[in-house]
N, CA, C and O atoms as CSV, one atom per row, in Angstrom:
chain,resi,resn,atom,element,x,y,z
A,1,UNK,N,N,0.842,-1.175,0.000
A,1,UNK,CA,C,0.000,0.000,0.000
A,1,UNK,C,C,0.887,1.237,0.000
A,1,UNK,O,O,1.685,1.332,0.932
A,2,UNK,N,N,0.856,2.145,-0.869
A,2,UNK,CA,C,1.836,3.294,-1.257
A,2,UNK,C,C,0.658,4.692,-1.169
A,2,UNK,O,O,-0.530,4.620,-1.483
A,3,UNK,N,N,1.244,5.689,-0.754
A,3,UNK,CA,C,0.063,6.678,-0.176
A,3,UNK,C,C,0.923,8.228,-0.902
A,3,UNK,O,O,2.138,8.133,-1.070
A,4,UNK,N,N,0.360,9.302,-1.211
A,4,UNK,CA,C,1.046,10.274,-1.432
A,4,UNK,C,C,0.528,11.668,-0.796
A,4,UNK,O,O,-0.425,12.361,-1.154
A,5,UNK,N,N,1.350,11.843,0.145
A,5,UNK,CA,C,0.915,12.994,1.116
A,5,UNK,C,C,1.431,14.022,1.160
A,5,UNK,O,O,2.633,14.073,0.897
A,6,UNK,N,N,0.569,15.454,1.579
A,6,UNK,CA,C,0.875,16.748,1.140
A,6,UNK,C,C,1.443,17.695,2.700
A,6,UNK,O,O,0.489,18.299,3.188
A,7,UNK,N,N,2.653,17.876,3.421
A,7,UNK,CA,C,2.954,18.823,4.166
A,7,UNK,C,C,3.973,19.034,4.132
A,7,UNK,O,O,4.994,18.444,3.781
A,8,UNK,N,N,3.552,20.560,4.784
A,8,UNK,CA,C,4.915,21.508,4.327
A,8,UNK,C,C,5.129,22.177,2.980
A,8,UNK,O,O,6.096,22.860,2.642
A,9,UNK,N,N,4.075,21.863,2.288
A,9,UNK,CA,C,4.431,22.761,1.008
A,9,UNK,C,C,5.146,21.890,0.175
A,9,UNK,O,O,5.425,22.360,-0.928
A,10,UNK,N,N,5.606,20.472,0.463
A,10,UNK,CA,C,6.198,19.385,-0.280
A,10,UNK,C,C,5.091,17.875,-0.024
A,10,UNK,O,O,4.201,17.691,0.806
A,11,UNK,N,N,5.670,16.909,-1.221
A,11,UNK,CA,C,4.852,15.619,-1.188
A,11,UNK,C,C,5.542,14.886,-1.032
A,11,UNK,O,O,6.665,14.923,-1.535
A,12,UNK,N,N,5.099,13.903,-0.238
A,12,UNK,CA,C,6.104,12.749,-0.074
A,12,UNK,C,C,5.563,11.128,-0.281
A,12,UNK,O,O,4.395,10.792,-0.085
A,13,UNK,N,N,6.231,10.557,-0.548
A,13,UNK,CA,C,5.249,9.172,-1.363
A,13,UNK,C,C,5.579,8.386,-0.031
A,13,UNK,O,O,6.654,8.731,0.460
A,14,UNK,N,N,5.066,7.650,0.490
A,14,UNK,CA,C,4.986,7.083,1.984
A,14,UNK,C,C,4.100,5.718,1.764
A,14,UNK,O,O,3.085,5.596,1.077
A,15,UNK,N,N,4.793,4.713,2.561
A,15,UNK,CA,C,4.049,3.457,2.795
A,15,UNK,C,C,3.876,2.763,4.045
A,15,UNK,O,O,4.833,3.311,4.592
A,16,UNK,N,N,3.447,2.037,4.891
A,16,UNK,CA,C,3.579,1.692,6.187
A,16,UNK,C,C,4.732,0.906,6.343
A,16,UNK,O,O,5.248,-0.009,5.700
A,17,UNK,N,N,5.094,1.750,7.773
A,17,UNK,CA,C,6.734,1.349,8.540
A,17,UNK,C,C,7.975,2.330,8.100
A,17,UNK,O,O,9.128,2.143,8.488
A,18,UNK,N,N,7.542,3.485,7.168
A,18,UNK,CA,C,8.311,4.138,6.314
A,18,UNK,C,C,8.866,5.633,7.592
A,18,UNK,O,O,8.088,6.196,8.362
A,19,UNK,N,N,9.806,5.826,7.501
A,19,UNK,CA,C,10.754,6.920,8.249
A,19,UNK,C,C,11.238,7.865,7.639
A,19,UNK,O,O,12.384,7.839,7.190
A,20,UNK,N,N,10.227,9.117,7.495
A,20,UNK,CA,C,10.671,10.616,7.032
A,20,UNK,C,C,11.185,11.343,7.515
A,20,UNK,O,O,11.184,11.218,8.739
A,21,UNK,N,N,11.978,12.602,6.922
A,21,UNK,CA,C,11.623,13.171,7.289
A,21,UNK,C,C,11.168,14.852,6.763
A,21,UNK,O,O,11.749,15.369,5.808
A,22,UNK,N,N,10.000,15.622,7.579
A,22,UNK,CA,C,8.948,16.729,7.267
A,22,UNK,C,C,9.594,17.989,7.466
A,22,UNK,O,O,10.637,18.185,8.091
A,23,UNK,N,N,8.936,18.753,6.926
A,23,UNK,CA,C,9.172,20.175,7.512
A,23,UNK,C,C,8.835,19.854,9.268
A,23,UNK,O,O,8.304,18.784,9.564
A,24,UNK,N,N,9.112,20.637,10.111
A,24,UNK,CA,C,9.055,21.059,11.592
A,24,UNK,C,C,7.588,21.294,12.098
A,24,UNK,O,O,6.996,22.373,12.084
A,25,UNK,N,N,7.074,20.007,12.579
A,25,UNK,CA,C,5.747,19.909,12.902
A,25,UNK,C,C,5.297,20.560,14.558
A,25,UNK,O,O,6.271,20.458,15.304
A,26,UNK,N,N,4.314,21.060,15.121
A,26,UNK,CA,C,4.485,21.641,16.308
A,26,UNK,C,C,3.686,20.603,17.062
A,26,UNK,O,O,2.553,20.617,17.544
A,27,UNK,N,N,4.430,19.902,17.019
A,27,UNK,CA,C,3.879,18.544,18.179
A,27,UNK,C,C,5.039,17.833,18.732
A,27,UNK,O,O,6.164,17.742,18.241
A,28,UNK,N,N,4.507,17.253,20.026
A,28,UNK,CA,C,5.821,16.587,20.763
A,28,UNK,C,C,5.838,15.516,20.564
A,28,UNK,O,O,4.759,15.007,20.262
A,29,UNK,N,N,7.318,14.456,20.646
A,29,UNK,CA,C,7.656,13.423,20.207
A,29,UNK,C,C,6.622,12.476,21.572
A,29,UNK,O,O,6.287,12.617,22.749
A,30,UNK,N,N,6.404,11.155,20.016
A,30,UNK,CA,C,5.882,10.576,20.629
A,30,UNK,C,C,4.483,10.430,20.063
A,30,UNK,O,O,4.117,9.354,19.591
A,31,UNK,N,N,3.510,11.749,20.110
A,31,UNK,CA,C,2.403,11.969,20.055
A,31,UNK,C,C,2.369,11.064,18.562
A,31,UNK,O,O,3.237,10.469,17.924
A,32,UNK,N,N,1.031,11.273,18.388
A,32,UNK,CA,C,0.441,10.557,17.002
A,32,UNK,C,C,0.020,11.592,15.884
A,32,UNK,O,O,0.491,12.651,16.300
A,33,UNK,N,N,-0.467,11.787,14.967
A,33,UNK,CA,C,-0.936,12.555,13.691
A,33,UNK,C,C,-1.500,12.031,12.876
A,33,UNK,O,O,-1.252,10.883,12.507
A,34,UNK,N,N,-2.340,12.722,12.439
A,34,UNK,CA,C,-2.817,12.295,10.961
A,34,UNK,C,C,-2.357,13.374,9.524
A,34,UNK,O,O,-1.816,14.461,9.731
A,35,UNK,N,N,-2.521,13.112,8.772
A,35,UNK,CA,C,-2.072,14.282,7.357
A,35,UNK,C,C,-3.667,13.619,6.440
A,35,UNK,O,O,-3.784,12.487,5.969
A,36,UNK,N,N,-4.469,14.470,6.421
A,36,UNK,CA,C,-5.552,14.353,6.119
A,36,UNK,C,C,-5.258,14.266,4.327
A,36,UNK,O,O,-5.610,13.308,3.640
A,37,UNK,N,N,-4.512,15.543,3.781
A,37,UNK,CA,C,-4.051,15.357,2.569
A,37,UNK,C,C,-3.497,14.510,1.835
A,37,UNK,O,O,-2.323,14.728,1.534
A,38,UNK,N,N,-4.263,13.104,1.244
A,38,UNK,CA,C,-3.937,12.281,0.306
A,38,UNK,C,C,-4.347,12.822,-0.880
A,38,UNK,O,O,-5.475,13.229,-1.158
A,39,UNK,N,N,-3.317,12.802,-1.596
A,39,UNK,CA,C,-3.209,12.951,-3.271
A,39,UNK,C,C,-3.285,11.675,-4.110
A,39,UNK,O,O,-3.609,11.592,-5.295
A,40,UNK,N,N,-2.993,10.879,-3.428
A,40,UNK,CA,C,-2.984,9.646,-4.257
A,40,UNK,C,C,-3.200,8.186,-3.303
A,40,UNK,O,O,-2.939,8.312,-2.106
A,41,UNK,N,N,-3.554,7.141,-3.670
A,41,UNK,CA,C,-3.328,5.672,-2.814
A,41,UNK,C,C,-3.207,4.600,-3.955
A,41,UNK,O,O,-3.882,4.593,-4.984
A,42,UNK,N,N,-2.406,3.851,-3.665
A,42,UNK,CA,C,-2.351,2.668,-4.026
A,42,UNK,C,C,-2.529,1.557,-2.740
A,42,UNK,O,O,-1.847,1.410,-1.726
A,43,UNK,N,N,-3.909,0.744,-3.292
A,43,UNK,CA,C,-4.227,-0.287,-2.823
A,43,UNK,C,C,-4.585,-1.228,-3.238
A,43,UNK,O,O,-5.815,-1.241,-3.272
A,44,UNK,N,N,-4.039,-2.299,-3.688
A,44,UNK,CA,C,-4.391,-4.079,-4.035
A,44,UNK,C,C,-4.032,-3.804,-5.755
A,44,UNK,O,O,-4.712,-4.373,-6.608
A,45,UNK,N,N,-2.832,-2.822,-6.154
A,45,UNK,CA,C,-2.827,-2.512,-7.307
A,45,UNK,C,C,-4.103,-1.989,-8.075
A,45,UNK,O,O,-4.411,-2.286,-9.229
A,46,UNK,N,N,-4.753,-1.192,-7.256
A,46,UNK,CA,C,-5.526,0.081,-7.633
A,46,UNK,C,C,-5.386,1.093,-7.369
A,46,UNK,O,O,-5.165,1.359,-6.188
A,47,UNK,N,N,-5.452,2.148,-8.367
A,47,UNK,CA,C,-5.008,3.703,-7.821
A,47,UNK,C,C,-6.002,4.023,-8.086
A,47,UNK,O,O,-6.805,3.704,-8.962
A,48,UNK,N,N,-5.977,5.219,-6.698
A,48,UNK,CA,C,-7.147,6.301,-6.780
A,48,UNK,C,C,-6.212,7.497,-6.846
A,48,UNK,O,O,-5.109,7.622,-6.313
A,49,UNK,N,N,-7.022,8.528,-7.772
A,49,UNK,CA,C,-6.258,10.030,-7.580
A,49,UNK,C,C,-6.789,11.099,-7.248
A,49,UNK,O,O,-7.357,11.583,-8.227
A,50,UNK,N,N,-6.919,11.880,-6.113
A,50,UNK,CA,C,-7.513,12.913,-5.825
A,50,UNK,C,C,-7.666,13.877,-6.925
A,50,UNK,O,O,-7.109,13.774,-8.018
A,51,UNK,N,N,-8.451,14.808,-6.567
A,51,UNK,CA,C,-8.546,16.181,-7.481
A,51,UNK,C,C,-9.051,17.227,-6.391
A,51,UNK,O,O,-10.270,17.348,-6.261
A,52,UNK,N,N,-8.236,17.958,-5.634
A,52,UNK,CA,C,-7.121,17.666,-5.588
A,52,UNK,C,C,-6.345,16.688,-4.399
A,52,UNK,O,O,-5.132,16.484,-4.338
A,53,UNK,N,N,-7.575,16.055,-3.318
A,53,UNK,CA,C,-7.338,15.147,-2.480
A,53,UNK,C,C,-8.489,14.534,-2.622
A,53,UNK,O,O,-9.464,14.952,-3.246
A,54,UNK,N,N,-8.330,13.037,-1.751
A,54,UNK,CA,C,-9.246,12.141,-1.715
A,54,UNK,C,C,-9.504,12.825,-0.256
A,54,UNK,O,O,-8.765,13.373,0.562
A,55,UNK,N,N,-11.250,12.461,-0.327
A,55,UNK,CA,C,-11.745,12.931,0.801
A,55,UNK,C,C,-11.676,11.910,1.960
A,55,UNK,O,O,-11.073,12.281,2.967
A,56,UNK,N,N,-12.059,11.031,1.950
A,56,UNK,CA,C,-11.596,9.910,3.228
A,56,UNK,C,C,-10.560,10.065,3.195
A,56,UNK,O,O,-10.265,11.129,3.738
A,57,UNK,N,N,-9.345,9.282,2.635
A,57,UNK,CA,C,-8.568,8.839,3.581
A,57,UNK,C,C,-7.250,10.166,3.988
A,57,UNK,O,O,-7.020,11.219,3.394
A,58,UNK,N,N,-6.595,9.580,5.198
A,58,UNK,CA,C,-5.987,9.718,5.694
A,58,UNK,C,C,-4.454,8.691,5.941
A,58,UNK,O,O,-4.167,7.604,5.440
A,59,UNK,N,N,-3.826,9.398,6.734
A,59,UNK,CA,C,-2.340,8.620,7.149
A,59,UNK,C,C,-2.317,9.092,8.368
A,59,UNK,O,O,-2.664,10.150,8.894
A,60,UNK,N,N,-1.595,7.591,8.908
A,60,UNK,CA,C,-1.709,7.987,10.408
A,60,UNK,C,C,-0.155,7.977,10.671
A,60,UNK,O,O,0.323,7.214,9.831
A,61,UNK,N,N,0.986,8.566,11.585
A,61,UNK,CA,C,2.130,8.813,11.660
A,61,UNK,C,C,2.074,8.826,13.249
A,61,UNK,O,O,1.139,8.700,14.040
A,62,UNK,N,N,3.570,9.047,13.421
A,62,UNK,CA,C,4.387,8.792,14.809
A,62,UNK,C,C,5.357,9.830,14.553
A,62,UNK,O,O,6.064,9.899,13.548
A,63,UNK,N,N,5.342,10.725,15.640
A,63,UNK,CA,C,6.482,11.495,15.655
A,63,UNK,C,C,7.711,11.140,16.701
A,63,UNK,O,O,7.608,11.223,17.925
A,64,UNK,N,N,8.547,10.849,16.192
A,64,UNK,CA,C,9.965,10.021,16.368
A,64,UNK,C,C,11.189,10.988,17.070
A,64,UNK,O,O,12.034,10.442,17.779
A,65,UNK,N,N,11.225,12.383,16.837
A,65,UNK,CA,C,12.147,13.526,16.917
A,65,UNK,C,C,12.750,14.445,16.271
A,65,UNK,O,O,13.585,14.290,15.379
A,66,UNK,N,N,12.385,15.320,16.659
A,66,UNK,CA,C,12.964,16.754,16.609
A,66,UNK,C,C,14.406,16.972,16.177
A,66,UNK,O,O,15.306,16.521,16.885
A,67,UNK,N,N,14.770,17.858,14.686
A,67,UNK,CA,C,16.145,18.417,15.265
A,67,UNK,C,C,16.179,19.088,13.568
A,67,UNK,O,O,15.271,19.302,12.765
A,68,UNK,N,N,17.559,19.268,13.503
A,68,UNK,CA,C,18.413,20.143,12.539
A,68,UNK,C,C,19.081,19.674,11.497
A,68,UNK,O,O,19.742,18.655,11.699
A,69,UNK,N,N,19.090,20.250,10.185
A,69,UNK,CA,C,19.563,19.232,9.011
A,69,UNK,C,C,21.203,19.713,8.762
A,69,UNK,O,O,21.661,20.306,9.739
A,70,UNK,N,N,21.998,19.577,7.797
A,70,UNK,CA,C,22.809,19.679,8.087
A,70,UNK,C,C,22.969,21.481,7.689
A,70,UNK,O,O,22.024,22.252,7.519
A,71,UNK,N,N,24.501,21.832,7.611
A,71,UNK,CA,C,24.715,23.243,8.098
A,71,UNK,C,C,24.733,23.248,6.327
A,71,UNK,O,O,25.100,22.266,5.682
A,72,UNK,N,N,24.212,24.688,5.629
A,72,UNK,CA,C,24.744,25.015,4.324
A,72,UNK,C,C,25.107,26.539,5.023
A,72,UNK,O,O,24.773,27.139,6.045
A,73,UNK,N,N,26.055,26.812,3.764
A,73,UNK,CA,C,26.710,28.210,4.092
A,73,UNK,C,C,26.053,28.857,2.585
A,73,UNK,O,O,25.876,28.280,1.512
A,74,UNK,N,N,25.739,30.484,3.040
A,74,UNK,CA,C,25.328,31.083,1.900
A,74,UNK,C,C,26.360,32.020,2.085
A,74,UNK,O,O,26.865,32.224,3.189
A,75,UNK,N,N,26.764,32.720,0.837
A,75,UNK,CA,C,27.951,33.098,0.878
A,75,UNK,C,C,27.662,34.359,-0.352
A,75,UNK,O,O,27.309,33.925,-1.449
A,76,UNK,N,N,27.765,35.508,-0.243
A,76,UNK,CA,C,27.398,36.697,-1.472
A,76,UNK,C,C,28.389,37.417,-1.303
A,76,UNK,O,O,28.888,37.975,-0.326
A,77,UNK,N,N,28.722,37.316,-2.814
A,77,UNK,CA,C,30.239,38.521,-3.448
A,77,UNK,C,C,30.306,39.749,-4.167
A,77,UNK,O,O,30.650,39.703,-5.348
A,78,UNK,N,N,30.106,40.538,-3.781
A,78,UNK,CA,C,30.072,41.202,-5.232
A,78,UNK,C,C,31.894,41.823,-5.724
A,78,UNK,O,O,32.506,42.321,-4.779
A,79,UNK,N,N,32.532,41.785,-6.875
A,79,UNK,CA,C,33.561,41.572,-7.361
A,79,UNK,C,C,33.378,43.025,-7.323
A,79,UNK,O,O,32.428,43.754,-7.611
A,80,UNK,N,N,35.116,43.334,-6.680
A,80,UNK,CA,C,35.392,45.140,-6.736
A,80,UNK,C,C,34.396,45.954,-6.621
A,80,UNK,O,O,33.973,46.738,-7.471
A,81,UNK,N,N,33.912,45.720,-5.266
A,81,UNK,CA,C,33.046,46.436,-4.115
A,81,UNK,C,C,33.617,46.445,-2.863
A,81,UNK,O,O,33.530,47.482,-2.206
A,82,UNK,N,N,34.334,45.231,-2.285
A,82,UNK,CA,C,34.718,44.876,-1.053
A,82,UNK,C,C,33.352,44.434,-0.556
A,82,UNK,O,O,33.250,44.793,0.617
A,83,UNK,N,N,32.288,43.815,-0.960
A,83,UNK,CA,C,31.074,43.353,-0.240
A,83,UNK,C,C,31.111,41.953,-0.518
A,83,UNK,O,O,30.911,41.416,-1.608
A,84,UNK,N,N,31.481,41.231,0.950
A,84,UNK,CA,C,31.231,40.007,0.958
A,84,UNK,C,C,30.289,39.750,2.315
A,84,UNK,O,O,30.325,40.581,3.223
A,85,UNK,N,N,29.380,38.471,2.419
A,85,UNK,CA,C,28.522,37.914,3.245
A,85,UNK,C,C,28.897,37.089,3.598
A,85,UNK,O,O,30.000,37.005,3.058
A,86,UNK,N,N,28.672,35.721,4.643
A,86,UNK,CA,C,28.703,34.874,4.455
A,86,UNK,C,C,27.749,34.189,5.995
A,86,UNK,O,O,28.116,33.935,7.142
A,87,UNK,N,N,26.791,34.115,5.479
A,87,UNK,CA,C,25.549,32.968,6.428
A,87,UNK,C,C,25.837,31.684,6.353
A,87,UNK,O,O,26.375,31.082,5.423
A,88,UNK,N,N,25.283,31.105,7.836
A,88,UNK,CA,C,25.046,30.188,8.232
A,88,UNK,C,C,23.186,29.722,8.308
A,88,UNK,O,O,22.346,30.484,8.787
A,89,UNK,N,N,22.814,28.151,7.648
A,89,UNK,CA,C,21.728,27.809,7.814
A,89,UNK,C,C,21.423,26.729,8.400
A,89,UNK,O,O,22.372,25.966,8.221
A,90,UNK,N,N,20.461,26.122,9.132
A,90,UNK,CA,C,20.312,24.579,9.290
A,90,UNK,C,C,18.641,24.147,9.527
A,90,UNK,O,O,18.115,24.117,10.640
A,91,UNK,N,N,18.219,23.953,8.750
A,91,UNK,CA,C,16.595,23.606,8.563
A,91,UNK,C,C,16.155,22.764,9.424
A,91,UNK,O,O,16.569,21.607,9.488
A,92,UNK,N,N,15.139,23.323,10.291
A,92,UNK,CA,C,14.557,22.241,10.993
A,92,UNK,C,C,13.752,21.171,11.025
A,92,UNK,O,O,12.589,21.551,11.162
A,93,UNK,N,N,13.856,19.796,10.950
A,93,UNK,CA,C,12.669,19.227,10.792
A,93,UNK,C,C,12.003,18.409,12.088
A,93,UNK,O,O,11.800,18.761,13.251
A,94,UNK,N,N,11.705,16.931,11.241
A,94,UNK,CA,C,10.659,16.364,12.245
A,94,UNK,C,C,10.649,14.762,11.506
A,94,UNK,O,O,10.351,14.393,10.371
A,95,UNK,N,N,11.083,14.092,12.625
A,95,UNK,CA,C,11.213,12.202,11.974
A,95,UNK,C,C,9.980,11.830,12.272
A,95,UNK,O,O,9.346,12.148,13.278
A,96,UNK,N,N,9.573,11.021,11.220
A,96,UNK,CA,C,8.025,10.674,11.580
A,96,UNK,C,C,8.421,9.264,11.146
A,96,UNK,O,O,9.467,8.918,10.596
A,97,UNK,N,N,7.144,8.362,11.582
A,97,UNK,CA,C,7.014,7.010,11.381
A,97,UNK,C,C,5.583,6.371,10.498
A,97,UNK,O,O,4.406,6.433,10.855
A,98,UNK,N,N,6.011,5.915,9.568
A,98,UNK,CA,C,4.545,6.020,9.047
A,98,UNK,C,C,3.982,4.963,9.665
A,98,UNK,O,O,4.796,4.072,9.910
A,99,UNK,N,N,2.523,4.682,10.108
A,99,UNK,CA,C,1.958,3.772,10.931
A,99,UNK,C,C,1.068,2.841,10.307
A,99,UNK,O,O,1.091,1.610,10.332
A,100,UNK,N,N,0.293,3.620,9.750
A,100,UNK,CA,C,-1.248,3.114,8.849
A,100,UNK,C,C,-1.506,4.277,7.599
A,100,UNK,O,O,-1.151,5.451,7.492
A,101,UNK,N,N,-2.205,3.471,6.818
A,101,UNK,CA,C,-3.143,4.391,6.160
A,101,UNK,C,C,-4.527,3.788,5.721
A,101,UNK,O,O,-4.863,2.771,5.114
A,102,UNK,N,N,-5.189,4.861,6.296
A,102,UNK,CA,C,-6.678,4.779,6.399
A,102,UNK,C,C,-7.129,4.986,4.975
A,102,UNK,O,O,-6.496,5.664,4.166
A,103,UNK,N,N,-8.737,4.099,4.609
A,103,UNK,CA,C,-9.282,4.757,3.165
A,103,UNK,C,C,-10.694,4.934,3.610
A,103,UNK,O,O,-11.528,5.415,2.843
């Protein structure tokens, strides 16, 4: 069973027992979730496709932990100015567990 779910402004194709990870969800580890937004399911080699979600189903998830992705450096030059930058970033996310998916 293969599911395609919408958070964060990204999709992620997810199946049960599967380990993501999301944009930075505001829930504490441990707790449970659902992502109501299915775009797609595959079940028993049948697909259904939302327009732009299927209204039942759902996915049910596990939030696993909290933290930080790795460091990128942004870095801006401009040539014979003397203007240089240079930032530090590290995106936060969120490990989830996929559990079930509901239809």
């Amino acid at each position: 069973m293969l599911a395609v779910i919408k958070t964060g402004g990204k999709q992620y194709l997810v199946s049960p027992g599967d380990k993501i990870k999301v944009e930075k969800l505001d829930k504490k580890e441990g707790e449970e979730i659902s992502f109501p937004e299915v775009l797609l399911l595959e079940k028993n080699k049948k697909i259904e496709i939302g327009t732009p979600r299927l209204k039942t189903a759902t996915v049910e998830a596990k939030i696993l932990n909290h933290g930080k992705g790795e460091k990128l450096i942004i870095f801006k030059y401009k040539a014979k100015k003397r203007y240089k930058r240079k930032i530090g970033h590290r995106q936060p996310y969120t490990e989830i567990e996929i559990i079930g998916i509901k239809n």
